[in-house]
N, CA, C and O atoms as a Maestro MAE file, in Angstrom:
{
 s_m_m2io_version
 :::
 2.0.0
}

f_m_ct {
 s_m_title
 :::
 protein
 m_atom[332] {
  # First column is atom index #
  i_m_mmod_type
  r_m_x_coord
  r_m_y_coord
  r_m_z_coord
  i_m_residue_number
  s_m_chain_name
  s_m_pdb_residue_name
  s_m_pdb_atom_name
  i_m_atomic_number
  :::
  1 25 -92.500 49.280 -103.941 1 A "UNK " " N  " 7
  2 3 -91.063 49.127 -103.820 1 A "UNK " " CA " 6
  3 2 -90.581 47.870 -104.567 1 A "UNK " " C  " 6
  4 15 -89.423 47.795 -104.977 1 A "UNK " " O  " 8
  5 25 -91.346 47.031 -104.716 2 A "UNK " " N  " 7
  6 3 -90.950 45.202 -105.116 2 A "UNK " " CA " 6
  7 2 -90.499 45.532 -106.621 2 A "UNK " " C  " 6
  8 15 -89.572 45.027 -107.254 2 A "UNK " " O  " 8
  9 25 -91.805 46.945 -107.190 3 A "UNK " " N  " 7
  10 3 -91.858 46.532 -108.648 3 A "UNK " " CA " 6
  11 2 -90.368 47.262 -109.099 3 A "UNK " " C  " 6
  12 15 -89.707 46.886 -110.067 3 A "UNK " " O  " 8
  13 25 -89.956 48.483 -108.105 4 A "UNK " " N  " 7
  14 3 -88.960 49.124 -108.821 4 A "UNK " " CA " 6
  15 2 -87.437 47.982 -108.326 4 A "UNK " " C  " 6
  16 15 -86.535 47.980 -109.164 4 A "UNK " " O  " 8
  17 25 -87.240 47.210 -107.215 5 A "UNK " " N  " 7
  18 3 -86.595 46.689 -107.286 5 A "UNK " " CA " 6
  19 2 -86.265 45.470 -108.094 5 A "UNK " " C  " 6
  20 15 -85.133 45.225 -108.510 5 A "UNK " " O  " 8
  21 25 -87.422 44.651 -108.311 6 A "UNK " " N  " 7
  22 3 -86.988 43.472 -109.003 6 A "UNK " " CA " 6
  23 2 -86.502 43.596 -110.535 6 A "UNK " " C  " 6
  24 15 -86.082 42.578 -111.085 6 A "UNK " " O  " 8
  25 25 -86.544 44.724 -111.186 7 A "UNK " " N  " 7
  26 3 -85.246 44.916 -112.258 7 A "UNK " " CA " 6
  27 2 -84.420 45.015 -111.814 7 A "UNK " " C  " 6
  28 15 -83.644 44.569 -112.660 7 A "UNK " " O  " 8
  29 25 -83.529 45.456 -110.551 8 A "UNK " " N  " 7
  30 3 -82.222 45.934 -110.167 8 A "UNK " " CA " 6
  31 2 -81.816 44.446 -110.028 8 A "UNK " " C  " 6
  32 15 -80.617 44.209 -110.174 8 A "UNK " " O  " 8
  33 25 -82.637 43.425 -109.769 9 A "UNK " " N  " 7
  34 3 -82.531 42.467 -108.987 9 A "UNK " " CA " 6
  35 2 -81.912 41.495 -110.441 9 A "UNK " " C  " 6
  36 15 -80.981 40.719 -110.656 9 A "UNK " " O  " 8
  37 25 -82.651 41.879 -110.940 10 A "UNK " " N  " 7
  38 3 -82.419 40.763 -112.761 10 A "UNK " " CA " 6
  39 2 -81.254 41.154 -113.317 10 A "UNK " " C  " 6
  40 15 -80.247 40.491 -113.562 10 A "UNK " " O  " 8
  41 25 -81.486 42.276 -113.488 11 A "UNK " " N  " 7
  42 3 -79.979 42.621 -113.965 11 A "UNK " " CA " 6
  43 2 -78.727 42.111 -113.144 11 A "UNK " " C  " 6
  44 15 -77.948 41.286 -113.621 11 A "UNK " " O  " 8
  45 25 -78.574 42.682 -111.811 12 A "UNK " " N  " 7
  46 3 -77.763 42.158 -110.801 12 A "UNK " " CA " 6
  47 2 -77.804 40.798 -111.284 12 A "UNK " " C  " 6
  48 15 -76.922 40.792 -112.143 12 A "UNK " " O  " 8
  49 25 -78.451 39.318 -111.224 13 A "UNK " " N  " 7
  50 3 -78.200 38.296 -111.720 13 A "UNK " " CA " 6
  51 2 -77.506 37.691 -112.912 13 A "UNK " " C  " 6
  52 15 -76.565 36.906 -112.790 13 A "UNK " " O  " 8
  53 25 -78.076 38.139 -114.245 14 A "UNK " " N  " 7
  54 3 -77.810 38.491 -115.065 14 A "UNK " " CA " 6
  55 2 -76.469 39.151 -114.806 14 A "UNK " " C  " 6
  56 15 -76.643 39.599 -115.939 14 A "UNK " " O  " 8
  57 25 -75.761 39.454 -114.574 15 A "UNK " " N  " 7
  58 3 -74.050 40.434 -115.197 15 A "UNK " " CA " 6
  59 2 -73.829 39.428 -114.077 15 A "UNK " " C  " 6
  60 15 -72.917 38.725 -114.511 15 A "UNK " " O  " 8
  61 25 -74.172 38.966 -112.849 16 A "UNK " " N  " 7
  62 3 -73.283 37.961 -112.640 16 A "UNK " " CA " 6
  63 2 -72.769 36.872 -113.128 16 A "UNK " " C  " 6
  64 15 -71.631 36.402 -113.105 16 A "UNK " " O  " 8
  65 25 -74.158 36.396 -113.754 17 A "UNK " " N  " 7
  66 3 -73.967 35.004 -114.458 17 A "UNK " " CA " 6
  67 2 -73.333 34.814 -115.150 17 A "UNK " " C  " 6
  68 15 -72.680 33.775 -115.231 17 A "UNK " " O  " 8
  69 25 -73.274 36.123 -116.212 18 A "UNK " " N  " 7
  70 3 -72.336 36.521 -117.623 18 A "UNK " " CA " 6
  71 2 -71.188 36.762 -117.412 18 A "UNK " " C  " 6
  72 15 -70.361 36.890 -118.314 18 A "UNK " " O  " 8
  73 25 -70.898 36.881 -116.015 19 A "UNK " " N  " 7
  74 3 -69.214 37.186 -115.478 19 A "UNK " " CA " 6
  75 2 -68.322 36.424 -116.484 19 A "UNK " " C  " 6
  76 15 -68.667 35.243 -116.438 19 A "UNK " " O  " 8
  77 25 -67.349 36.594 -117.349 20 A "UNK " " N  " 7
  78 3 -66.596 35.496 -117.694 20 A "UNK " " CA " 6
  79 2 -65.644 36.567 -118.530 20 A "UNK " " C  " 6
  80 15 -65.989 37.577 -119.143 20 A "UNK " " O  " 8
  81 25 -64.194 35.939 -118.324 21 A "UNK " " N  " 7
  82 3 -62.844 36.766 -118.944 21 A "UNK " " CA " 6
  83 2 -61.836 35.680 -119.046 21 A "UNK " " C  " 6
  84 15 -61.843 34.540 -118.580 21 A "UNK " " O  " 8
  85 25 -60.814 36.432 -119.900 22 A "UNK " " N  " 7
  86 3 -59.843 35.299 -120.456 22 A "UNK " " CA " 6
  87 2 -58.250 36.171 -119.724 22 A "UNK " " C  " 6
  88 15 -58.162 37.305 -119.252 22 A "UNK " " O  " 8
  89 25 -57.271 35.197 -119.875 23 A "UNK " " N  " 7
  90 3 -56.243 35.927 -119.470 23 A "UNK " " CA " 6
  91 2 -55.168 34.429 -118.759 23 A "UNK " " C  " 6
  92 15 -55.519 33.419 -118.149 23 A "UNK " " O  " 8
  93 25 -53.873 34.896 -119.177 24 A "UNK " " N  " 7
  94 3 -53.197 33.611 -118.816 24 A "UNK " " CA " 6
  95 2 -53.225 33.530 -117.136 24 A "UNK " " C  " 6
  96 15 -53.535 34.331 -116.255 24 A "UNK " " O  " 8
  97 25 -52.771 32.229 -117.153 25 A "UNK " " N  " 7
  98 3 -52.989 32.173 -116.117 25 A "UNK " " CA " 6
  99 2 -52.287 31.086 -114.984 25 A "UNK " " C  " 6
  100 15 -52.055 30.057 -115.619 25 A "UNK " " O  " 8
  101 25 -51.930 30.942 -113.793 26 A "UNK " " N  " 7
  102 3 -51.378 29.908 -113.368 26 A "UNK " " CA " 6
  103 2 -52.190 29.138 -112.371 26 A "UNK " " C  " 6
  104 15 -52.793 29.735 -111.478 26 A "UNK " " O  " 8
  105 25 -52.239 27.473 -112.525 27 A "UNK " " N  " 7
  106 3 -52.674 26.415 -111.403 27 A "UNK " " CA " 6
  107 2 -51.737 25.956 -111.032 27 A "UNK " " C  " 6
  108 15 -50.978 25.310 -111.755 27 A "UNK " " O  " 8
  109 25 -51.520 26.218 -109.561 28 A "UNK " " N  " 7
  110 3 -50.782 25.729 -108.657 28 A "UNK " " CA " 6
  111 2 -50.844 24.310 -108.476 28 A "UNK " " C  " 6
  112 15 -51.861 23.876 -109.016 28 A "UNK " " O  " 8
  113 25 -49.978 23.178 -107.787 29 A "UNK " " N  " 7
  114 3 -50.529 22.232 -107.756 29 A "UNK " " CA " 6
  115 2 -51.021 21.957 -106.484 29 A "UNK " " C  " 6
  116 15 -50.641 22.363 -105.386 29 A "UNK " " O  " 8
  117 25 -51.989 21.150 -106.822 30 A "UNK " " N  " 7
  118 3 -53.347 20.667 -105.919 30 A "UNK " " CA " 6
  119 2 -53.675 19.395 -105.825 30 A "UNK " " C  " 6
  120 15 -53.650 18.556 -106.725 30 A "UNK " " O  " 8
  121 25 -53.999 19.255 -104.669 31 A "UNK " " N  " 7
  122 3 -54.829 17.851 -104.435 31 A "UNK " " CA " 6
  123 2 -56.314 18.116 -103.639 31 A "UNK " " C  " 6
  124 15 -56.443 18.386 -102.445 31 A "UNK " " O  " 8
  125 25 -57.082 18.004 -104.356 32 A "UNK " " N  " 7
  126 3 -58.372 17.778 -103.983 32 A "UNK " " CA " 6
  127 2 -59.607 16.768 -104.341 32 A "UNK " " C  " 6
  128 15 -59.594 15.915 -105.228 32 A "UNK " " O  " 8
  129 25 -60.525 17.023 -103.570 33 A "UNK " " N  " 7
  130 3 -61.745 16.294 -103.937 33 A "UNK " " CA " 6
  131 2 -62.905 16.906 -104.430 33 A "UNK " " C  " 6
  132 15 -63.219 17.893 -103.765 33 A "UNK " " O  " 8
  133 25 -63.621 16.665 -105.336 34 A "UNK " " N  " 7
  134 3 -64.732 17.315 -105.949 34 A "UNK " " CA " 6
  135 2 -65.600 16.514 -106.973 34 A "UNK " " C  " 6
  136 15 -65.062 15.467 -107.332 34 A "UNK " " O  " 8
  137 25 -66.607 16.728 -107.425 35 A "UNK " " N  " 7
  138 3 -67.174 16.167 -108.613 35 A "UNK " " CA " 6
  139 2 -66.688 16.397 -109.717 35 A "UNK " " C  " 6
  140 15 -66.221 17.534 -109.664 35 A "UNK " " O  " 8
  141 25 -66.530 15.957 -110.707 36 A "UNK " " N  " 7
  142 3 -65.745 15.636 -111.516 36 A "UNK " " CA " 6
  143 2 -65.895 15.308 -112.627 36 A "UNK " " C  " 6
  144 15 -66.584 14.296 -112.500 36 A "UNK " " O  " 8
  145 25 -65.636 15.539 -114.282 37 A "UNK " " N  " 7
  146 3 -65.627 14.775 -115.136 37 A "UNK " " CA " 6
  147 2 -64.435 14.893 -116.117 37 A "UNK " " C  " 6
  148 15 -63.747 15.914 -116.125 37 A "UNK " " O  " 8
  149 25 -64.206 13.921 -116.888 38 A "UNK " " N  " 7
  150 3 -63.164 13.826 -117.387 38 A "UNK " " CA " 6
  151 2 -63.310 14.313 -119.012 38 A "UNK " " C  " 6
  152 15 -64.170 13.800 -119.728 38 A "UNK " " O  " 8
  153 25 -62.099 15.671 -119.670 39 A "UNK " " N  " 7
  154 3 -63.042 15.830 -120.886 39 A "UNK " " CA " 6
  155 2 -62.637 17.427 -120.874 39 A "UNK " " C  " 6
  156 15 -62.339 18.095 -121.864 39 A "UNK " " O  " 8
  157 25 -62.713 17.946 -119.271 40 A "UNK " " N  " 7
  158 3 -62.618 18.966 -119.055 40 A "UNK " " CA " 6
  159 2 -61.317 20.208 -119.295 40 A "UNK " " C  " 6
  160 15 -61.282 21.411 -119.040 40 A "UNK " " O  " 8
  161 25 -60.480 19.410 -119.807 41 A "UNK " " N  " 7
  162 3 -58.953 20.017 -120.033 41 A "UNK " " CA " 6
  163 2 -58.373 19.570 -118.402 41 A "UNK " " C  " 6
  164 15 -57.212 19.163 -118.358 41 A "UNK " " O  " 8
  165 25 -59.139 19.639 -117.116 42 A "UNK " " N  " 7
  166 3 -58.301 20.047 -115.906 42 A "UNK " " CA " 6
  167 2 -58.395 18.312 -115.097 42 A "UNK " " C  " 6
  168 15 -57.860 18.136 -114.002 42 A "UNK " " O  " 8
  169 25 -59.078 17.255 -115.769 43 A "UNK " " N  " 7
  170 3 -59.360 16.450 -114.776 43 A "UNK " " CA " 6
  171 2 -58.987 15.144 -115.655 43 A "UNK " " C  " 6
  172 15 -59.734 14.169 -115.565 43 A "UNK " " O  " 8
  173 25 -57.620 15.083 -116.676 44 A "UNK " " N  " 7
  174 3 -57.507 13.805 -117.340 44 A "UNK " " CA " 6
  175 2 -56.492 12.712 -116.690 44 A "UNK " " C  " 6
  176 15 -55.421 12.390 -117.204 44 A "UNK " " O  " 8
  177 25 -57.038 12.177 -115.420 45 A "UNK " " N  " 7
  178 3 -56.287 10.996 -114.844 45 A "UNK " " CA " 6
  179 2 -56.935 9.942 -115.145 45 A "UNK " " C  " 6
  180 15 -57.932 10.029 -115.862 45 A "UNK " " O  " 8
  181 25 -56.554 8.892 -114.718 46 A "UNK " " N  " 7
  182 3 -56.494 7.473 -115.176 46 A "UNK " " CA " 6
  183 2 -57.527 6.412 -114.304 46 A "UNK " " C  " 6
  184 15 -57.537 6.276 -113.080 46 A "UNK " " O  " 8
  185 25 -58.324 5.759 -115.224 47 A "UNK " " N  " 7
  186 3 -59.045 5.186 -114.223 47 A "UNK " " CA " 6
  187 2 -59.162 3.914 -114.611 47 A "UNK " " C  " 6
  188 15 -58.668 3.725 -115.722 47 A "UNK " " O  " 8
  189 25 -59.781 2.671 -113.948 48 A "UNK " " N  " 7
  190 3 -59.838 1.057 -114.405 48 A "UNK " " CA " 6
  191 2 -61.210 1.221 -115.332 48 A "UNK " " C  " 6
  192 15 -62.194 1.779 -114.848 48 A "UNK " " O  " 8
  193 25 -61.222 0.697 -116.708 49 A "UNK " " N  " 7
  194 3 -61.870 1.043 -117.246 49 A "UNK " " CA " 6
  195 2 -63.532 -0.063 -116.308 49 A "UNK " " C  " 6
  196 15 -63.589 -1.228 -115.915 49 A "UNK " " O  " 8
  197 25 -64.216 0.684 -116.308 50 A "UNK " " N  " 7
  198 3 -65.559 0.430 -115.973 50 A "UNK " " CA " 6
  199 2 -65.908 0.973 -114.419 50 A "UNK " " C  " 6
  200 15 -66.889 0.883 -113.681 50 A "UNK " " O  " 8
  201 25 -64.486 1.627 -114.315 51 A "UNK " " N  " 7
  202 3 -64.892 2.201 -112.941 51 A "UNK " " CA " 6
  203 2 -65.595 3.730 -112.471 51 A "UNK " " C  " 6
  204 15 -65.945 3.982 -111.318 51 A "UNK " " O  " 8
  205 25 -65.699 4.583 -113.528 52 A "UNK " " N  " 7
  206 3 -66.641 5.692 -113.935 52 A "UNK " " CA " 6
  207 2 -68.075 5.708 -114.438 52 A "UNK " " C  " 6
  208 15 -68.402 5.438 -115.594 52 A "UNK " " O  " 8
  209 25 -68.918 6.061 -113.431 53 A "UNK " " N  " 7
  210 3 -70.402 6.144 -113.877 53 A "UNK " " CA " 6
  211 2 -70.671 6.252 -115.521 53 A "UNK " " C  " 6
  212 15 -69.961 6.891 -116.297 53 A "UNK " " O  " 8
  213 25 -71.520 5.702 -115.773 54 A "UNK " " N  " 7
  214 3 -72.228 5.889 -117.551 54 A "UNK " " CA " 6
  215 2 -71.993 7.754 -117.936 54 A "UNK " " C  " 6
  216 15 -71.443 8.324 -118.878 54 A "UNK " " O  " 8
  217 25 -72.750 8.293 -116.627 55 A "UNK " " N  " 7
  218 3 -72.959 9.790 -117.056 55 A "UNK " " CA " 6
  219 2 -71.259 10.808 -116.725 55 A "UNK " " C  " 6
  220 15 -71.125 12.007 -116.969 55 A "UNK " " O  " 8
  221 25 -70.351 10.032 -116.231 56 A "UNK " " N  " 7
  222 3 -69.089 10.374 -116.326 56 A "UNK " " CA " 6
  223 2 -68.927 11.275 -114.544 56 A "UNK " " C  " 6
  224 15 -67.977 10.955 -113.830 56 A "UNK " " O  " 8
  225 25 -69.251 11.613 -114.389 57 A "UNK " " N  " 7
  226 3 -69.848 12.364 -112.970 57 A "UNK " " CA " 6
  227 2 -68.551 11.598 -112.421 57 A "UNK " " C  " 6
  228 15 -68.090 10.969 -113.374 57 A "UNK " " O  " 8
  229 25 -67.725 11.381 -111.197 58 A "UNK " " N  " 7
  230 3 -67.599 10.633 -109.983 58 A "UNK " " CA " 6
  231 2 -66.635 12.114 -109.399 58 A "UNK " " C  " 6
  232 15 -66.386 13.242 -109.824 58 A "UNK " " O  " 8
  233 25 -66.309 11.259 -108.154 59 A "UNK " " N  " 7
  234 3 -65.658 12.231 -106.853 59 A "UNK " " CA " 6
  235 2 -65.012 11.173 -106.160 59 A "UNK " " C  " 6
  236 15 -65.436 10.065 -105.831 59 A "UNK " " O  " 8
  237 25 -63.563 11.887 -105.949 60 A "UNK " " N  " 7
  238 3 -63.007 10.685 -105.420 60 A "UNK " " CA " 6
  239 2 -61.331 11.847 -104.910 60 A "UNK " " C  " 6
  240 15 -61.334 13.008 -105.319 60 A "UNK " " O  " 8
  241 25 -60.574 11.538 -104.389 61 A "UNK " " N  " 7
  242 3 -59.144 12.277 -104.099 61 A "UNK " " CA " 6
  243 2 -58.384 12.600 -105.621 61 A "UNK " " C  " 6
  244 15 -58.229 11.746 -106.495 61 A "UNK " " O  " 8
  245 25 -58.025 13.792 -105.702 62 A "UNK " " N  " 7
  246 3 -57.337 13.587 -107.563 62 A "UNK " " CA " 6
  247 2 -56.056 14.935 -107.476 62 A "UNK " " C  " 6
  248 15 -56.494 16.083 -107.550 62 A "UNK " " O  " 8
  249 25 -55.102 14.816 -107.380 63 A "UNK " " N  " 7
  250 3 -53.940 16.036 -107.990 63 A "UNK " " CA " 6
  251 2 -54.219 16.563 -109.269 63 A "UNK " " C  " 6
  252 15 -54.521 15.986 -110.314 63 A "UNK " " O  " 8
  253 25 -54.076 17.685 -109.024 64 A "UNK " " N  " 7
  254 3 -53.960 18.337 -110.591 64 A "UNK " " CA " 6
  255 2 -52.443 19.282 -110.670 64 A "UNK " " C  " 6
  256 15 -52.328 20.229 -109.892 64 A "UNK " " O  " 8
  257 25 -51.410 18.986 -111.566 65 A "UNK " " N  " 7
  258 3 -50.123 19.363 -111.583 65 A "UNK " " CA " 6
  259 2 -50.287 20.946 -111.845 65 A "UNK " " C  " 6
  260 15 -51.337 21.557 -112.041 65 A "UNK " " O  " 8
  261 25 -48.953 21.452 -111.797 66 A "UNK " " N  " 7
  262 3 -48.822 22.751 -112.277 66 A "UNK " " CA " 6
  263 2 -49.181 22.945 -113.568 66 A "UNK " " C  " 6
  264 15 -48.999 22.077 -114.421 66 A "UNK " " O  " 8
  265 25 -49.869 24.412 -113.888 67 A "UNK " " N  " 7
  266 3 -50.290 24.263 -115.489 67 A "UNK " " CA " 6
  267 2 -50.328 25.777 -115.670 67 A "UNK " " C  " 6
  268 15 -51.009 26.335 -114.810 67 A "UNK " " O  " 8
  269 25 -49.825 26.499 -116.481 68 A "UNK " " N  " 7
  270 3 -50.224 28.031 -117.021 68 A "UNK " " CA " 6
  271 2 -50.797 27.889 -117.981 68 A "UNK " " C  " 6
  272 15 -50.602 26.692 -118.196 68 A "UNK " " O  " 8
  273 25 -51.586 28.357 -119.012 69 A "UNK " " N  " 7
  274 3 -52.616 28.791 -119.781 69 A "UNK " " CA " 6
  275 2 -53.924 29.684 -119.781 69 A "UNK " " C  " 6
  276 15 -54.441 29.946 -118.696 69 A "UNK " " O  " 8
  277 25 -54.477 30.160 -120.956 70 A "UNK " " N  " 7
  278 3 -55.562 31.002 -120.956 70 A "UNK " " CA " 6
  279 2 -56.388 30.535 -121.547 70 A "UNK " " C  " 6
  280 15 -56.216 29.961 -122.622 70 A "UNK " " O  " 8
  281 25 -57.683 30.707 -120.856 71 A "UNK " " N  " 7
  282 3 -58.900 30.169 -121.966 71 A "UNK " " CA " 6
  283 2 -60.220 31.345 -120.992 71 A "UNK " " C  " 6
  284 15 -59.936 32.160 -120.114 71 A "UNK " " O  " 8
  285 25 -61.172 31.127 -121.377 72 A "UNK " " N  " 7
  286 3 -62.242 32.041 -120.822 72 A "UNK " " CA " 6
  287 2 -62.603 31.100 -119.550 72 A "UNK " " C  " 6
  288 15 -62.561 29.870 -119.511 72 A "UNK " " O  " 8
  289 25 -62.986 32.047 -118.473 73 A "UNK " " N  " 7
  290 3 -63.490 31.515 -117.196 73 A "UNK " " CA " 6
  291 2 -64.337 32.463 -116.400 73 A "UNK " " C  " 6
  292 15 -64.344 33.691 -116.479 73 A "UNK " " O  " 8
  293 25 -65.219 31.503 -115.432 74 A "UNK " " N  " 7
  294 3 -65.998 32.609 -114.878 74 A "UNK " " CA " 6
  295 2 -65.020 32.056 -113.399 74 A "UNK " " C  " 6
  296 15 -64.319 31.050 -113.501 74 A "UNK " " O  " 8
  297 25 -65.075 32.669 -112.373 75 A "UNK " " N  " 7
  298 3 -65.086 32.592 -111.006 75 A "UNK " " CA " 6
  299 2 -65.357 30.888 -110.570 75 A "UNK " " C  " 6
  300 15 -66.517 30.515 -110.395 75 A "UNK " " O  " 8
  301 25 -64.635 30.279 -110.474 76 A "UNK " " N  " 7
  302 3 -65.034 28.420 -109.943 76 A "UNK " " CA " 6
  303 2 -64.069 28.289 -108.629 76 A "UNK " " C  " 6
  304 15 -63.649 29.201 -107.916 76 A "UNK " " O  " 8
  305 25 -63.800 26.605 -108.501 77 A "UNK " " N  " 7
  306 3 -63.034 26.396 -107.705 77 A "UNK " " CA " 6
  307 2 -61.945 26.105 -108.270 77 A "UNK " " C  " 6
  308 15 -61.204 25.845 -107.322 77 A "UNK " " O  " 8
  309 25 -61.166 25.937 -109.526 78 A "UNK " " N  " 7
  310 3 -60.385 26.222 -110.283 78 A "UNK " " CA " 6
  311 2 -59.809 27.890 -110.723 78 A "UNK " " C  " 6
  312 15 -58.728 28.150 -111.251 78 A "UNK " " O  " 8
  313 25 -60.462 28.481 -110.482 79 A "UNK " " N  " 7
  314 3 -59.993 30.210 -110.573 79 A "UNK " " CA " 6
  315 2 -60.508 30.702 -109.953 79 A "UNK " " C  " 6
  316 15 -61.685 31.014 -110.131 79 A "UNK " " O  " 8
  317 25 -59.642 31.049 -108.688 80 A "UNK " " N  " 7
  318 3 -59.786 32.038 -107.673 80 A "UNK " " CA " 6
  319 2 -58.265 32.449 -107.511 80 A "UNK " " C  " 6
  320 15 -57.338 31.838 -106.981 80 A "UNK " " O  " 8
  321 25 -58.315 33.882 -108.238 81 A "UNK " " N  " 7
  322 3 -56.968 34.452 -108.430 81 A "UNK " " CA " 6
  323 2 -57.124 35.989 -108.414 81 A "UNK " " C  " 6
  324 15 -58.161 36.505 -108.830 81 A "UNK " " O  " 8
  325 25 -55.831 36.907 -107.811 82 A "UNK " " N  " 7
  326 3 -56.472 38.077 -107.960 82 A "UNK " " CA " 6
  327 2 -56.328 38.867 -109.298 82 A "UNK " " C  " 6
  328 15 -55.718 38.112 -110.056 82 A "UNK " " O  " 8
  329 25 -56.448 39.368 -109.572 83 A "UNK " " N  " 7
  330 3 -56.236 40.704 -110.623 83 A "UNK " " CA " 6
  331 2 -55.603 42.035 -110.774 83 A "UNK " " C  " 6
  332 15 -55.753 42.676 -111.814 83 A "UNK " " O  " 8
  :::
 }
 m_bond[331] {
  # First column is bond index #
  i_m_from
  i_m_to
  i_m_order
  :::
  1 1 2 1
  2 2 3 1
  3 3 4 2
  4 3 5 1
  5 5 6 1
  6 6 7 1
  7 7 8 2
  8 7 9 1
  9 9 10 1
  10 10 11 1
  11 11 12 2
  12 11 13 1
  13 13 14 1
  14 14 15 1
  15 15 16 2
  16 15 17 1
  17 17 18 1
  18 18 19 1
  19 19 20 2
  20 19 21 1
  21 21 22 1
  22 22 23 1
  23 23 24 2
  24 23 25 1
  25 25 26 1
  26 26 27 1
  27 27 28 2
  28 27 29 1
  29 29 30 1
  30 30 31 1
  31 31 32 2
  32 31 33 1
  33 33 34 1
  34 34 35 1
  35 35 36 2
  36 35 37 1
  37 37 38 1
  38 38 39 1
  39 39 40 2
  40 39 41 1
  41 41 42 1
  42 42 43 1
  43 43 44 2
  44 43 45 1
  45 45 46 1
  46 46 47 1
  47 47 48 2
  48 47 49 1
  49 49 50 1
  50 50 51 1
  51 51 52 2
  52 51 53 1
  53 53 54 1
  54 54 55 1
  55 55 56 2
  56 55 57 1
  57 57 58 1
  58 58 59 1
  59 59 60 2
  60 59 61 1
  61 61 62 1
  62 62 63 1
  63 63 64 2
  64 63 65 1
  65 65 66 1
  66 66 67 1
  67 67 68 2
  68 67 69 1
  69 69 70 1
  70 70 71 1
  71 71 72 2
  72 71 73 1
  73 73 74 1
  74 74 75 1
  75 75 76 2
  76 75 77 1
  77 77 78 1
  78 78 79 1
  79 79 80 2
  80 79 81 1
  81 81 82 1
  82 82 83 1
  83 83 84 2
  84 83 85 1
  85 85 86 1
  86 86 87 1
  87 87 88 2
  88 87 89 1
  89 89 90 1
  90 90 91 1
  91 91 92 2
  92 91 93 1
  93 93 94 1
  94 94 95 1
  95 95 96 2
  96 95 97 1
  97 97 98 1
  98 98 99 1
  99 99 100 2
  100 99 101 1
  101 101 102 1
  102 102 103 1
  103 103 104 2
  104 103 105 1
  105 105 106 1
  106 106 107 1
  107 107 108 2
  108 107 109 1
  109 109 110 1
  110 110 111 1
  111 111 112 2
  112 111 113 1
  113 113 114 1
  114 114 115 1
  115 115 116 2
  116 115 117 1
  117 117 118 1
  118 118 119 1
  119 119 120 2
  120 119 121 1
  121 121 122 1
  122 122 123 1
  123 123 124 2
  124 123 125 1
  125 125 126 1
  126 126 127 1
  127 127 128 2
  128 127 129 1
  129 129 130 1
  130 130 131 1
  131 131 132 2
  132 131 133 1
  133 133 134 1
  134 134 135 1
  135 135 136 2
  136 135 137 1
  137 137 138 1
  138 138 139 1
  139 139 140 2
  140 139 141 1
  141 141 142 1
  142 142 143 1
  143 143 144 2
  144 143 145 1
  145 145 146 1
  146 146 147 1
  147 147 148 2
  148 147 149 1
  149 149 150 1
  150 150 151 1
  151 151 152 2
  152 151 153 1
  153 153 154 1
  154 154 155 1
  155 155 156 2
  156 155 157 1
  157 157 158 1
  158 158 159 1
  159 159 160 2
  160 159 161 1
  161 161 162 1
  162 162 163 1
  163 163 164 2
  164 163 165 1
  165 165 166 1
  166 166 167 1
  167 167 168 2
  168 167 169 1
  169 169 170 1
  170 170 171 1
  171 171 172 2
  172 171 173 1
  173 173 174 1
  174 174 175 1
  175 175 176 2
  176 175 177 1
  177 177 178 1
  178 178 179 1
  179 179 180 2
  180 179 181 1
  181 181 182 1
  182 182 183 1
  183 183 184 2
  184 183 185 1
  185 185 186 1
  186 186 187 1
  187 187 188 2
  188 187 189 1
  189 189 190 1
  190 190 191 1
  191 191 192 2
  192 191 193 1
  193 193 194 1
  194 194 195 1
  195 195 196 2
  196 195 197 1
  197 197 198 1
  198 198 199 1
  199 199 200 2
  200 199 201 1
  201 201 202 1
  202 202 203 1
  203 203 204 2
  204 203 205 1
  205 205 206 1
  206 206 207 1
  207 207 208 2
  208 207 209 1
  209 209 210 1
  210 210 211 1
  211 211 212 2
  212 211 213 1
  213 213 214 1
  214 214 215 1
  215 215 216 2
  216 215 217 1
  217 217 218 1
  218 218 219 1
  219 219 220 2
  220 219 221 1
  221 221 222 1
  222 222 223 1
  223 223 224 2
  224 223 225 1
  225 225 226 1
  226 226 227 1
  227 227 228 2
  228 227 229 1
  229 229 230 1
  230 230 231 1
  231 231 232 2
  232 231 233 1
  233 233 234 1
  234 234 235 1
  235 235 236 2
  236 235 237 1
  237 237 238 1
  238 238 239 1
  239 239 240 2
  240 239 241 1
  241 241 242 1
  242 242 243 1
  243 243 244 2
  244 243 245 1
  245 245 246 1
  246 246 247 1
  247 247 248 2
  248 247 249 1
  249 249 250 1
  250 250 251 1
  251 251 252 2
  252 251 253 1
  253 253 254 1
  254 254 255 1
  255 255 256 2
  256 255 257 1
  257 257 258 1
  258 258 259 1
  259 259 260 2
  260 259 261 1
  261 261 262 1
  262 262 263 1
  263 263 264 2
  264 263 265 1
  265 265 266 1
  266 266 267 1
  267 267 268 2
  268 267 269 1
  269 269 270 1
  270 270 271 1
  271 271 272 2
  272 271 273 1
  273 273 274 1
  274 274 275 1
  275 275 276 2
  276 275 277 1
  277 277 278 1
  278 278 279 1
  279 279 280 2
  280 279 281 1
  281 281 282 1
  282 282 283 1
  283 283 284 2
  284 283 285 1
  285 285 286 1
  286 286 287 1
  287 287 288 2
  288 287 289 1
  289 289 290 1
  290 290 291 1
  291 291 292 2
  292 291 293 1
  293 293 294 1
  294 294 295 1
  295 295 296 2
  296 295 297 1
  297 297 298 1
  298 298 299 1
  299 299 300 2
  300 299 301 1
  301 301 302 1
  302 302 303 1
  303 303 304 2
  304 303 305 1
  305 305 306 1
  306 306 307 1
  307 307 308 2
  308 307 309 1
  309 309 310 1
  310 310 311 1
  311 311 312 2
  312 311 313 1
  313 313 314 1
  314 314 315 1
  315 315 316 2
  316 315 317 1
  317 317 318 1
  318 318 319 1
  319 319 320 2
  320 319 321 1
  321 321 322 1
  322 322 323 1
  323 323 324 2
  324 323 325 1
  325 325 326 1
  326 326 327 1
  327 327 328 2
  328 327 329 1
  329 329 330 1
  330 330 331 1
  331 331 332 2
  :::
 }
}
């Protein structure tokens, strides 16, 4: 049984991973917390310079304004919208 399932199983992974579509789109505005880097199109606020790790990484409270646009996305915490 293992051998005929673990293709169903790869594939199933696989087309998830590859999930990704484009289409305009709207961000509401938000305030949250999360990891973070700056660079990303969604996370360019302002910081004291030397106050961001070397590897750019931090988490801290941050708004992100209203914004419509399209670019390709898979499923994140930034797009969860229906269809």
């Amino acid at each position: 049984m293992f051998i005929i399932s673990l293709p169903v199983m790869i594939a199933g992974t696989f087309l998830l991973l590859k999930e990704e579509h484009a289409h305009m789109h709207k961000h509401e505005y938000l305030v949250h917390e999360h990891r973070h880097y700056h660079g990303d199109n969604h996370h360019e606020h302002y910081h004291v310079p030397g106050e961001i790790p070397k590897n750019g990484y931090h988490s801290h409270p941050h708004e992100h304004d209203v914004i419509e646009h399209e670019h390709p996305h898979a499923p994140d915490i930034h797009h969860r919208h229906a269809h």
